[in-house]
C-alpha angles and dihedrals in degrees: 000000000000122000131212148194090282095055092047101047086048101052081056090050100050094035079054092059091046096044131103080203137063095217139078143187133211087256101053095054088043087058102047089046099050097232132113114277097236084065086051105048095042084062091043094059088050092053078046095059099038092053103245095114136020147207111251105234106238104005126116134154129209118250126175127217105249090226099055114005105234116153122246130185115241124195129242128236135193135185112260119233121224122193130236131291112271101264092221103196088068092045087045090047089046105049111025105045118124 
């Protein structure tokens, strides 16, 4: 079974909601999901470009290979807030009264 964006985008969604912390590796959603963590980051570089994640500047956490044991860093992502749509009656009302 193949996974895709959406699934992606979902299982984040829904560790998020389970999680103490705001913040996930692509371990940790490959994890939850059940799927190996190259599907998952490959997806997660994707949600990076396009602006829905994003690396947290400075935060790793420690993971160790399951054959030998040997410690790796592994980054840190968050999901990135947006604000809200411009409401344009009051920019209208703002700028263009007379």
């Amino acid at each position: 079974m193949s996974i895709t964006r959406e699934d992606v985008t979902q299982a984040i969604s829904l560790f998020l909601e389970s999680s103490p912390r705001p913040m996930f590796s692509t371990v940790d959603i490959a994890r939850f999901m059940n799927e190996p963590e190259y599907s998952v980051r490959a997806f997660v570089t994707w949600l990076v470009r396009e602006d829905v994640i994003e690396l947290v500047p400075g935060v790793r956490t420690t993971r160790y290979t399951g054959m030998r044991g040997q410690e790796y860093g592994v980054s840190m992502y968050r999901m990135k807030e947006h604000g809200a749509d411009p409401d344009f009656a009051v920019l209208m009302g703002a700028f263009c009264r007379a």
